[in-house]
DSSP file (Angstrom, degrees, kcal/mol; ACC not computed):
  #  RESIDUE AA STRUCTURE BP1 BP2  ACC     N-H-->O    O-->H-N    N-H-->O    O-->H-N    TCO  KAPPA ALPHA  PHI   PSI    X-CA   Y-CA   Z-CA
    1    1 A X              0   0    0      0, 0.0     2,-0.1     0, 0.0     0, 0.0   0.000 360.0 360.0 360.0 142.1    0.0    0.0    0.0
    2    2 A X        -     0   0    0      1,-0.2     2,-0.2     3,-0.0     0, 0.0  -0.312 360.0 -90.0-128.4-157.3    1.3    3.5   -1.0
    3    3 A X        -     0   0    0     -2,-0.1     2,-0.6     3,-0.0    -1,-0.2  -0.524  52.8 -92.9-102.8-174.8    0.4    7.1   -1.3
    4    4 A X        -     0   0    0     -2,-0.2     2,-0.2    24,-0.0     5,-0.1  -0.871  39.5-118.2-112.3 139.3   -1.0    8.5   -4.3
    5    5 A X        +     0   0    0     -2,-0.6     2,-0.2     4,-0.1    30,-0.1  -0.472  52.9 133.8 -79.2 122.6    1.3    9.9   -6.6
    6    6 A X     >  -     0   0    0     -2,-0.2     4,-0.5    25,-0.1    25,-0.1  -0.674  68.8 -87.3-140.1-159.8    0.9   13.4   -7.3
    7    7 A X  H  > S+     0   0    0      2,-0.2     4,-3.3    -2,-0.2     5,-0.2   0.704 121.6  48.5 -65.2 -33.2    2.7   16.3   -7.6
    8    8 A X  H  4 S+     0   0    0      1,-0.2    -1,-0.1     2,-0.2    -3,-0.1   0.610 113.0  53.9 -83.4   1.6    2.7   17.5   -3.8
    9    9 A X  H  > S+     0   0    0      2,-0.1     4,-0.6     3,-0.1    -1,-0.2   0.785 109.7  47.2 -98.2 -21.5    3.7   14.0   -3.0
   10   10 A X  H  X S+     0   0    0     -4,-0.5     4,-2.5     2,-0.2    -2,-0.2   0.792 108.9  49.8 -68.2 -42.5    6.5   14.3   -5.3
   11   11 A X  H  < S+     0   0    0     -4,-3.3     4,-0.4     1,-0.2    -1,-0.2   0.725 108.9  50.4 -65.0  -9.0    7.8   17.5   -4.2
   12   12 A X  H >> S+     0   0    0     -5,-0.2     4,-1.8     2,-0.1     3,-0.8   0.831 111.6  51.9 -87.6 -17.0    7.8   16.5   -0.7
   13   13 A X  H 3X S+     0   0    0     -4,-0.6     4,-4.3     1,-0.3     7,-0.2   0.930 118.9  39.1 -77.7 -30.5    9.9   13.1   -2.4
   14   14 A X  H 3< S+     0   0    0     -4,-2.5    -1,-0.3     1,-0.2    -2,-0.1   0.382 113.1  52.9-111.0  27.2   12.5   15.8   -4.2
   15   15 A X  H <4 S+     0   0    0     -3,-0.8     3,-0.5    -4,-0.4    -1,-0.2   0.710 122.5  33.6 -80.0 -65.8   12.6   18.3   -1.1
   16   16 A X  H  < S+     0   0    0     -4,-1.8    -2,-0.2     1,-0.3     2,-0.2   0.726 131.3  29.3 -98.6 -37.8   13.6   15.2    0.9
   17   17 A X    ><  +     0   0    0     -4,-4.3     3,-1.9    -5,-0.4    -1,-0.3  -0.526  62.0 162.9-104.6  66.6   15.9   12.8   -1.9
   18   18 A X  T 3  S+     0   0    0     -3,-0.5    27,-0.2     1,-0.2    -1,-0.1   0.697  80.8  46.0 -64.9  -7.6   17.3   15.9   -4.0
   19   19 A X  T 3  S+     0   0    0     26,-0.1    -1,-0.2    25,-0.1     2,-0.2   0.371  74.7 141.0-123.7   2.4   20.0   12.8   -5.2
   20   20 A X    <   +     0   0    0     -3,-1.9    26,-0.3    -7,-0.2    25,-0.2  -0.227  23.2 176.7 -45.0 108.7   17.4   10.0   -5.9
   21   21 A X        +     0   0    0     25,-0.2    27,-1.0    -2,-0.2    26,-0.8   0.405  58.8  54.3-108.7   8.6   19.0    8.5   -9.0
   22   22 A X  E     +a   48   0A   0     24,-0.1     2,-0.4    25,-0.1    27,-0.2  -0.926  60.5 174.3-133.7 139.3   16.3    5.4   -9.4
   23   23 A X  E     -a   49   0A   0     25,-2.4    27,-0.9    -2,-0.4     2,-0.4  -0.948  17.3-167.3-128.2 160.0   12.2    5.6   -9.6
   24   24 A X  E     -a   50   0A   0     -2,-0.4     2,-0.4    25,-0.2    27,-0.2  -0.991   2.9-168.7-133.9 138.7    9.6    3.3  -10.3
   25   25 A X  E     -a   51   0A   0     25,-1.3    27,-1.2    -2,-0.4     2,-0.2  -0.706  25.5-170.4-130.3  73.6    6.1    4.9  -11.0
   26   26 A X  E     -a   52   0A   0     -2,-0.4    27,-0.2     1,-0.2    25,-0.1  -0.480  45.1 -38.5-116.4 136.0    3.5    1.6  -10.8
   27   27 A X  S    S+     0   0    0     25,-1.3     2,-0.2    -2,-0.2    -1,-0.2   0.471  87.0 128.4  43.2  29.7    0.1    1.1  -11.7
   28   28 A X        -     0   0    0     -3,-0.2    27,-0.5     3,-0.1     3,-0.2  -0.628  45.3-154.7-121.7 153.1   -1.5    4.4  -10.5
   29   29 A X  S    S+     0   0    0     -2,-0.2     3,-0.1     1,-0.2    25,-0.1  -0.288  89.0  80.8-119.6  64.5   -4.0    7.2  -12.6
   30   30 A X  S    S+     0   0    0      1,-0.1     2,-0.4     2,-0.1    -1,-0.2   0.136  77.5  65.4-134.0  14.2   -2.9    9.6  -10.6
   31   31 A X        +     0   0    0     -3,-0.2    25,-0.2     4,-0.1    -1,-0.1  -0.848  60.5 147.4-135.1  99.2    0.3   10.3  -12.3
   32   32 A X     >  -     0   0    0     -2,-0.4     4,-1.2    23,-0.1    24,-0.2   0.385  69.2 -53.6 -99.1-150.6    0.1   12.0  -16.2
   33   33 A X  H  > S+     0   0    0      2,-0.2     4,-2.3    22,-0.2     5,-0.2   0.631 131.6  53.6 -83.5 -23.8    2.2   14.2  -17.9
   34   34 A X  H  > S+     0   0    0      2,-0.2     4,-4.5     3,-0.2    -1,-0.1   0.968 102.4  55.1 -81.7 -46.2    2.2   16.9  -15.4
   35   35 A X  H  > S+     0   0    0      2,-0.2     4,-0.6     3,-0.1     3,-0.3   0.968 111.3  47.4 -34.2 -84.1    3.2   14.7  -12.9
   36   36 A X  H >X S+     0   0    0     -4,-1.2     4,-2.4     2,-0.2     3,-1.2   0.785 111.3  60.7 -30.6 -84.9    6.6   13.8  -15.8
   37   37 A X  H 3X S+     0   0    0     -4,-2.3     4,-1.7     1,-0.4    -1,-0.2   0.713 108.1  36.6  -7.3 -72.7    6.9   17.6  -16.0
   38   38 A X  H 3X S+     0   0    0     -4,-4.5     4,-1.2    -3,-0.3    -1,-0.4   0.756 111.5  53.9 -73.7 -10.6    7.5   17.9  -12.8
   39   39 A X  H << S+     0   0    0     -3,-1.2    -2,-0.2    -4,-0.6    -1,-0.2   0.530 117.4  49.4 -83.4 -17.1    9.8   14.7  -12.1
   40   40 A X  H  < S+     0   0    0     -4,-2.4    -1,-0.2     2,-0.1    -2,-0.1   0.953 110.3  43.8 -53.6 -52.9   11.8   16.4  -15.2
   41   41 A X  H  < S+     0   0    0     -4,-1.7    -2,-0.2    -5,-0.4     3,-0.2   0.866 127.8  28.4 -80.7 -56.9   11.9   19.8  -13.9
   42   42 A X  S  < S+     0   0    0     -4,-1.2     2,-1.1     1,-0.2     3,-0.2   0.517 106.5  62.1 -95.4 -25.7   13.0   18.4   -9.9
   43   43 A X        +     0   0    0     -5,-0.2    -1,-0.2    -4,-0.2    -4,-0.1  -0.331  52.5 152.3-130.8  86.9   14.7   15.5  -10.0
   44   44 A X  S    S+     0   0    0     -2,-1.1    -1,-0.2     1,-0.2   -25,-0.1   0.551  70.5  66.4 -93.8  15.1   18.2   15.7  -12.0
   45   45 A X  S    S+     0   0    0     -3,-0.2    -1,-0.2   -25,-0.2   -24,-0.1   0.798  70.8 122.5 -72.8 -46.3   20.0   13.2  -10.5
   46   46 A X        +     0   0    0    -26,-0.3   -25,-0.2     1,-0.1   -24,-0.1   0.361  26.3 170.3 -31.7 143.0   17.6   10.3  -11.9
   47   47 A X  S    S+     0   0    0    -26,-0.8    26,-1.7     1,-0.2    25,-1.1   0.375  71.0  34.1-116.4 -25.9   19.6    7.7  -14.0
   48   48 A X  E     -ab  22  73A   0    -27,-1.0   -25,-2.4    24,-0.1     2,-0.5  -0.890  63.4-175.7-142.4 129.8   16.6    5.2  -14.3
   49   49 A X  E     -ab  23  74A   0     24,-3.0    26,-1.3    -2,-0.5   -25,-0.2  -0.977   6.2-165.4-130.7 138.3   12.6    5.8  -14.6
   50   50 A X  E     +ab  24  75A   0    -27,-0.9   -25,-1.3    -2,-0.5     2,-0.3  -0.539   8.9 178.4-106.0  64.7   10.3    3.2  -14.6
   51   51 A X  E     +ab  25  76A   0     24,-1.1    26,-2.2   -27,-0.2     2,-0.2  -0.517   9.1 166.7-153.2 100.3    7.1    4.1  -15.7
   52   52 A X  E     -a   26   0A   0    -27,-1.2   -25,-1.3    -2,-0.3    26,-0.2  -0.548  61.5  -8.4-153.3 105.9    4.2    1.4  -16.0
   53   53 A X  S    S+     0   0    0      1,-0.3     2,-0.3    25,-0.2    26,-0.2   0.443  93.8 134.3  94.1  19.0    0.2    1.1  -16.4
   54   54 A X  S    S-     0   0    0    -29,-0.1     2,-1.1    23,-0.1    -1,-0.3  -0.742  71.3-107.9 -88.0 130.8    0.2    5.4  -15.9
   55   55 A X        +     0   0    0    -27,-0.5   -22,-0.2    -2,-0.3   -23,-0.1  -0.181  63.5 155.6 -36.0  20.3   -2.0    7.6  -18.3
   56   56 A X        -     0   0    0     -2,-1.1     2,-0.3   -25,-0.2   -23,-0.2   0.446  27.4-165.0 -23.1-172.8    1.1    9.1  -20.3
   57   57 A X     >  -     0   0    0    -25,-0.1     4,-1.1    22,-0.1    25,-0.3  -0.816  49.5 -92.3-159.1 178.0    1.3   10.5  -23.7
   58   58 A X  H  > S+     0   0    0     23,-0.6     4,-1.4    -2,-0.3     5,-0.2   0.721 121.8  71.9 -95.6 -12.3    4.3   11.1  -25.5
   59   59 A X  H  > S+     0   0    0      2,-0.2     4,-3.0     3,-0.1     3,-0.2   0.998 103.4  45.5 -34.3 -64.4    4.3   15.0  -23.9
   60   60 A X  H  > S+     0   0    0      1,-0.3     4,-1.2     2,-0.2     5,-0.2   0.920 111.2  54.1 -66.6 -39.7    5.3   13.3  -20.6
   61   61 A X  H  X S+     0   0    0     -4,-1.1     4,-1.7     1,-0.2    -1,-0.3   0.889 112.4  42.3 -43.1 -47.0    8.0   11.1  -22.5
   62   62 A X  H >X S+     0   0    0     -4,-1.4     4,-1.7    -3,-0.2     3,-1.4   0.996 103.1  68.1 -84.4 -42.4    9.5   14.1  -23.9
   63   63 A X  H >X S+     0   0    0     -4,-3.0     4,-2.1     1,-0.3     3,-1.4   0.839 111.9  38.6 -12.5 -85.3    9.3   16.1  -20.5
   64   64 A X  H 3X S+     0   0    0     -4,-1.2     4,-0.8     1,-0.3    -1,-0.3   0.524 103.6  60.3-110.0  30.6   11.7   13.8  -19.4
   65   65 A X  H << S+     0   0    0     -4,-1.7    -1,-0.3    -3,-1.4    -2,-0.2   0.707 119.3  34.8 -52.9 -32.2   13.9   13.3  -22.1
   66   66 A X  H << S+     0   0    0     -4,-1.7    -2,-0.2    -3,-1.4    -3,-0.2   0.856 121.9  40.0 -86.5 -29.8   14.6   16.9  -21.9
   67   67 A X  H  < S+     0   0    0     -4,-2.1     2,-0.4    -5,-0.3    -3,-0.2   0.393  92.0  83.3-116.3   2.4   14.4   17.7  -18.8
   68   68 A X    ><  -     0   0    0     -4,-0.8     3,-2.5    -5,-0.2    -1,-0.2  -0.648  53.0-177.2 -86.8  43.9   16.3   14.4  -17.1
   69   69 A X  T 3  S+     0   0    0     -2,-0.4    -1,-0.1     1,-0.2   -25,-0.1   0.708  88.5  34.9 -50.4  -8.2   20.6   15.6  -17.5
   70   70 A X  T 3  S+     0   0    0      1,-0.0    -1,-0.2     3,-0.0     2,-0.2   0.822  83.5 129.1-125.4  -7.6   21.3   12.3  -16.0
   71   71 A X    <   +     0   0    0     -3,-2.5   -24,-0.2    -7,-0.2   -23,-0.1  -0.249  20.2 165.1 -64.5 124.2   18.7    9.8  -17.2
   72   72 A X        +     0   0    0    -25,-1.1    26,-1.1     1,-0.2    -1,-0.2   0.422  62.3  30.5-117.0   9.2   20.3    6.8  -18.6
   73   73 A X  E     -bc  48  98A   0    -26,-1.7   -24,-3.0    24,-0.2     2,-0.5  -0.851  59.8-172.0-145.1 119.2   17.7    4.6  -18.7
   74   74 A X  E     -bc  49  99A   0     24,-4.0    26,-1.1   -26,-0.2     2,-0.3  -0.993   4.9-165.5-154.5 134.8   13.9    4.8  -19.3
   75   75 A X  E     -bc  50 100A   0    -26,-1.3   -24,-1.1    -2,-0.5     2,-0.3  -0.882   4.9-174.3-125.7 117.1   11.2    2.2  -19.1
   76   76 A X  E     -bc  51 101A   0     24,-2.5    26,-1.4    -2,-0.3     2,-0.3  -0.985   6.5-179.3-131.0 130.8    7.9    2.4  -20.2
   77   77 A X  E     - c   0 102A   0    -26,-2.2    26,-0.2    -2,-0.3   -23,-0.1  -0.831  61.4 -22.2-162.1 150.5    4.7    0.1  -19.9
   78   78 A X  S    S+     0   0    0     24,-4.9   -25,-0.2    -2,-0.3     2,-0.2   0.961  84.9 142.1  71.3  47.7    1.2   -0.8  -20.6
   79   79 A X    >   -     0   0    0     23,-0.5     3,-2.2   -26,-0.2    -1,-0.2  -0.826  28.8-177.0-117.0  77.7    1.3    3.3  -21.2
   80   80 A X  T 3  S+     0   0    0      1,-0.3   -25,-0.1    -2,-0.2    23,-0.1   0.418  75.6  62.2 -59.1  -9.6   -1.1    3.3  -24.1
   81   81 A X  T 3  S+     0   0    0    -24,-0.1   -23,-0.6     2,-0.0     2,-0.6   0.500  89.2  96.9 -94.3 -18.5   -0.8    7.1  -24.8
   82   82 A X    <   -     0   0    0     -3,-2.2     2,-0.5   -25,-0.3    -3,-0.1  -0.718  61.8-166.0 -63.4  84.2    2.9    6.2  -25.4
   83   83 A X    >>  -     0   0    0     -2,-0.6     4,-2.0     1,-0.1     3,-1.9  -0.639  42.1-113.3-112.0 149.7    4.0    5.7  -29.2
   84   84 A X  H 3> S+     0   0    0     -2,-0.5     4,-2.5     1,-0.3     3,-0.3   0.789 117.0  63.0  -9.3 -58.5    6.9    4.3  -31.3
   85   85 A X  H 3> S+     0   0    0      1,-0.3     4,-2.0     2,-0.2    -1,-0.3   0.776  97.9  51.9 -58.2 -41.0    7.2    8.3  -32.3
   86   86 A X  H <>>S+     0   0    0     -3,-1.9     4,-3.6     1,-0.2     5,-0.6   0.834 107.9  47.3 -54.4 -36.5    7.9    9.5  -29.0
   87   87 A X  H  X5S+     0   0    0     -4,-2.0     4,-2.5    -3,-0.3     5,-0.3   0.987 111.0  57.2 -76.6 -35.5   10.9    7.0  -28.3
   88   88 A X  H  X5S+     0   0    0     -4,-2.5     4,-4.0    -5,-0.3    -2,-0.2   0.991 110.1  44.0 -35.2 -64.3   12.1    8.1  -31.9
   89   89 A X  H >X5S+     0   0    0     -4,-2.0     3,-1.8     1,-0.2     4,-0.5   0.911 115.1  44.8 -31.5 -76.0   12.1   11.8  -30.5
   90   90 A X  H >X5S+     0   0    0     -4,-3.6     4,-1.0     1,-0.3     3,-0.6   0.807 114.0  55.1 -78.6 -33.7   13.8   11.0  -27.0
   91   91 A X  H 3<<S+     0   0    0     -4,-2.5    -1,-0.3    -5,-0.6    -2,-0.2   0.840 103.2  55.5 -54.4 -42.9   16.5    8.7  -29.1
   92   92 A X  H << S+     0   0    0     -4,-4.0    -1,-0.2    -3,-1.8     3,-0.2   0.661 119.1  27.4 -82.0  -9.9   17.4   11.5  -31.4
   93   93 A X  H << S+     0   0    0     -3,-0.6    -2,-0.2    -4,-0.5    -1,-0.2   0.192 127.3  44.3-127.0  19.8   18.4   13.9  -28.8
   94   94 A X     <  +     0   0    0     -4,-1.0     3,-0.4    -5,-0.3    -2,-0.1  -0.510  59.9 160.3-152.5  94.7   19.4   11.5  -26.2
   95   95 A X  S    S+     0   0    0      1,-0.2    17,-0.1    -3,-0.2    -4,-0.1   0.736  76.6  61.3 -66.8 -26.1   21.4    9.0  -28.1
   96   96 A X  S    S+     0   0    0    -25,-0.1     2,-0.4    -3,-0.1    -1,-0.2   0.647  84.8  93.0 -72.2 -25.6   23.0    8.0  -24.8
   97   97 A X        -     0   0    0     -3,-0.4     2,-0.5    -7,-0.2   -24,-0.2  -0.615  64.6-153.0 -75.8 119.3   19.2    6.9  -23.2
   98   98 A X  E     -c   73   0A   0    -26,-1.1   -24,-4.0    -2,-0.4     2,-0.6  -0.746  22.6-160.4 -98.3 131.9   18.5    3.2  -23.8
   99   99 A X  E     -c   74   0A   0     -2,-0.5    11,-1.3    11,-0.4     2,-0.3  -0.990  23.2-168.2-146.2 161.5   14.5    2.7  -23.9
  100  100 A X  E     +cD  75 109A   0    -26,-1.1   -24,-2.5    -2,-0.6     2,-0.4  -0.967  14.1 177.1-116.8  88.1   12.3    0.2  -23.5
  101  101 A X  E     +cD  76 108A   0      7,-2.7     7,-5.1    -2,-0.3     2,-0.3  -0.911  14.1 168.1-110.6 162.7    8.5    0.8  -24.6
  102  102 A X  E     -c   77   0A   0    -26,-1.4   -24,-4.9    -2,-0.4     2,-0.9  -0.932  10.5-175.9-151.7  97.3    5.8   -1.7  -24.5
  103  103 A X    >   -     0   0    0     -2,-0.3     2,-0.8   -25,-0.2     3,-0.5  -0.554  66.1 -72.6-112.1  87.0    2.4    0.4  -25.0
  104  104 A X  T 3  S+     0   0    0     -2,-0.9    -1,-0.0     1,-0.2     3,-0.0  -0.502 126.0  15.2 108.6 -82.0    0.2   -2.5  -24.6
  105  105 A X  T 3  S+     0   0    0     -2,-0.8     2,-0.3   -25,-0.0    -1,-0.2   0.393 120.9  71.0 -99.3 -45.5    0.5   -4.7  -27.7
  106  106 A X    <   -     0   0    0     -3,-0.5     2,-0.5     2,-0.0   -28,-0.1  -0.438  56.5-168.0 -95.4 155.7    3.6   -3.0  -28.9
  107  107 A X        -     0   0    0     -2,-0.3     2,-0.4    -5,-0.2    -5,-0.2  -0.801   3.5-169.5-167.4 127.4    6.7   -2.9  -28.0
  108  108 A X  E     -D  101   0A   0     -7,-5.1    -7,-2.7    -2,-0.5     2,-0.6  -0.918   4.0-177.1-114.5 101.8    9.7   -0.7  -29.0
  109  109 A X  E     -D  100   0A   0     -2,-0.4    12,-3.7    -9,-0.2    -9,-0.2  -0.851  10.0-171.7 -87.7  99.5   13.5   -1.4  -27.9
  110  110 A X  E     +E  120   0B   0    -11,-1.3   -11,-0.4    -2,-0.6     2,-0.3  -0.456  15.7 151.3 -20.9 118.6   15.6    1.1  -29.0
  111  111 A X  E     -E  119   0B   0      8,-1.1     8,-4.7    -2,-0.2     2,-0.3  -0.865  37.4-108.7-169.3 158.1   19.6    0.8  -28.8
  112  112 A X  E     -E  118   0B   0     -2,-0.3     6,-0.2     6,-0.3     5,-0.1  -0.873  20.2-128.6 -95.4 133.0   22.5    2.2  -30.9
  113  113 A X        -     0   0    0      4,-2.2     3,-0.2    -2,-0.3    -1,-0.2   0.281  38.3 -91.4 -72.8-157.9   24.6    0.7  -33.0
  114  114 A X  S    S+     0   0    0      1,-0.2    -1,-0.1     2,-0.1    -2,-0.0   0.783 125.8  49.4-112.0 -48.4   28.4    1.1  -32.8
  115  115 A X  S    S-     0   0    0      2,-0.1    -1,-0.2     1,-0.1    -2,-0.0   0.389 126.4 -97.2 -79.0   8.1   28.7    4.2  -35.3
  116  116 A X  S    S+     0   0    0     -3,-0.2     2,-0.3     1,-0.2    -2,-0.1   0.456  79.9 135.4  92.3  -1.1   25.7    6.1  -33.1
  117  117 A X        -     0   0    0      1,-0.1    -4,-2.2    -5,-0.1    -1,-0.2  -0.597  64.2-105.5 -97.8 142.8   22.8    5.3  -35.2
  118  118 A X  E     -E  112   0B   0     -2,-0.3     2,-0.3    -6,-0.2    -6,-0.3  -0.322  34.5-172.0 -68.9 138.6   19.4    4.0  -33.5
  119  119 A X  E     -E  111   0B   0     -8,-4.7    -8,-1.1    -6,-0.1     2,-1.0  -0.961  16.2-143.6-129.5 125.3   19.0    0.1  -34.2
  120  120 A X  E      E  110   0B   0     -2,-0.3   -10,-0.3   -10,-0.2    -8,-0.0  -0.779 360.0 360.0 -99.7 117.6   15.2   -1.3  -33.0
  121  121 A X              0   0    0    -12,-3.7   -11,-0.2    -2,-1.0    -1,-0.2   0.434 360.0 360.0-101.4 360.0   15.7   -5.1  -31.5
């Protein structure tokens, strides 16, 4: 049993871990793109987001592709608002982030090839 993830439960989480480098975001509709906004905006330590059964879009995807300086890994699933086109996005200006989406049915891994270019396994 948890709290419900919102934004004032997340500022009190990045008041209190300002160096939290791993998150797991699970099964909740209480976390959307504004919620990612703000885990963009607040938490620049993160290295690893996990993101799965949440009301997304590709807005929150790119929120924190941009807004993430340390994210090196990012996990999305069974985030049906989530498409191929977004991991494209976050792949072309952060070649260094390996993601994993799976919105539902689909499922997109993303990785780079040796010469820098995105390769889908």
């Amino acid at each position: 049993m948890g709290i419900p993830a919102t934004v004032g439960s997340f500022n009190v989480l990045a008041s209190n871990c300002p160096a939290l480098e791993r998150m797991a975001i699970c099964n909740t509709d209480t976390v959307g793109d504004s919620e990612l906004v703000f885990i963009a905006a607040k938490f620049t330590s993160l290295k690893k987001l996990c993101i799965k059964n949440c009301p997304i879009s590709n807005t929150g995807v790119k929120s924190v592709g941009e807004g993430c300086p340390s994210l090196v890994k990012l996990k999305v699933k069974r985030c049906r608002g989530v498409t191929k086109a977004s991991v494209c996005q976050l792949k072309l200006h952060r070649c260094s982030v390996v993601a994993s989406i799976d919105a539902g049915s689909m499922i997109f891994d993303l990785e780079h090839d040796s010469w820098g270019r995105n390769v889908q396994i």
